[in-house]
C-alpha positions as CSV (number, residue, x, y, z in Angstrom):
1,X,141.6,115.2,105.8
2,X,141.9,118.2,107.9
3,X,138.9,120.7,107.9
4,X,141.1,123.5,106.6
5,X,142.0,121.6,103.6
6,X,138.2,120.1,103.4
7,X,136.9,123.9,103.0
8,X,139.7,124.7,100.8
9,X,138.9,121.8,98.6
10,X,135.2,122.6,98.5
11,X,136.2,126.1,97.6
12,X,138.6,125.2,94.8
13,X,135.1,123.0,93.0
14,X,132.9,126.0,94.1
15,X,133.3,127.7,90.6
16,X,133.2,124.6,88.5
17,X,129.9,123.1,90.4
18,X,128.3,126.8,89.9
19,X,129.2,127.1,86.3
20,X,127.7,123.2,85.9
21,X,124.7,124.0,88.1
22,X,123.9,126.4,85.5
23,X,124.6,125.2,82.1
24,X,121.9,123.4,79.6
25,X,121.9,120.1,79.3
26,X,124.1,120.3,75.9
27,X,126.6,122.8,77.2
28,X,129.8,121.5,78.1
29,X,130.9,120.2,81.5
30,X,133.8,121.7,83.4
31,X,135.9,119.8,85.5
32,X,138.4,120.4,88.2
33,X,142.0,121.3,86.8
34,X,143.9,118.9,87.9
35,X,141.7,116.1,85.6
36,X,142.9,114.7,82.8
37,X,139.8,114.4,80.9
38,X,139.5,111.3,78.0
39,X,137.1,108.6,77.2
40,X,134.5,107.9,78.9
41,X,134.4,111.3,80.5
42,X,131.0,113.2,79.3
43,X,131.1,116.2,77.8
44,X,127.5,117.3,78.6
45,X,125.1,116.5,81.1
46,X,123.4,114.3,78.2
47,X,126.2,112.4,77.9
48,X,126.6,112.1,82.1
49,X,123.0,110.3,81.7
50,X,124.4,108.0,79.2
51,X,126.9,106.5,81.2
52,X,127.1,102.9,81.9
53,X,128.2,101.5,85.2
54,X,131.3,100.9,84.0
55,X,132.3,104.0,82.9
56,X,131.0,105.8,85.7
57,X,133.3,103.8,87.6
58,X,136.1,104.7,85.1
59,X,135.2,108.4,86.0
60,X,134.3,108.6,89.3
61,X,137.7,107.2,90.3
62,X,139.2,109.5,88.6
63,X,137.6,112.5,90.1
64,X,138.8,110.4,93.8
65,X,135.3,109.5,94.5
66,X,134.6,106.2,96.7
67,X,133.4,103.2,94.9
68,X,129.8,102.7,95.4
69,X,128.7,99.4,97.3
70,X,127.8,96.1,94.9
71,X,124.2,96.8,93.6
72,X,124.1,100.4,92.9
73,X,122.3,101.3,90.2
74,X,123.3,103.3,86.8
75,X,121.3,105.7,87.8
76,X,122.4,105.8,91.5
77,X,126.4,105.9,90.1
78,X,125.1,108.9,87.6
79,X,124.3,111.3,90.9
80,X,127.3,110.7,92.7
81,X,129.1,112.2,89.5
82,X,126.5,114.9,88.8
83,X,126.4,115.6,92.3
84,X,130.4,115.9,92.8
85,X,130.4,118.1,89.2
86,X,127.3,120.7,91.0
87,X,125.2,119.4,87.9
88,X,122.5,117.2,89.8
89,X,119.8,116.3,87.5
């Protein structure tokens, strides 16, 4: 990806990660428009800690993020969607 349309990306998230970054824990996430959001999406940042390893899979490819390496942990698959959303707990 070029670095023109890195920054632009990173600017298109920047409102969605600042609204998340400051929302309680049962307020509801925002995502990026483009994201059909269903099952097994969470709604809050509660539910984002509930997640099992399979559905963070299930959500983190389909906000485009790499698969993580065999072994990661729940917790480790958690942060790599709170950290994409701007909500890092």
């Amino acid at each position: 990806m070029r670095i023109n349309q890195r920054l632009q990306t990173m600017e298109d998230l920047l409102p969605m990660r600042l609204y998340n970054s400051s929302i309680s824990m049962d307020d509801p996430l925002r995502y990026p428009p483009a994201i059909n959001i269903v099952e097994p999406f969470p709604n809050t940042k509660n539910e984002l800690n509930e997640l099992t390893i399979a559905h963070c899979a299930v959500v983190a490819g389909a906000l485009g993020l790499p698969q993580v390496p065999p072994g990661t942990t729940v917790v480790e698959c958690r942060k790599q969607i709170s950290n994409f959303l701007g909500c890092a707990m």
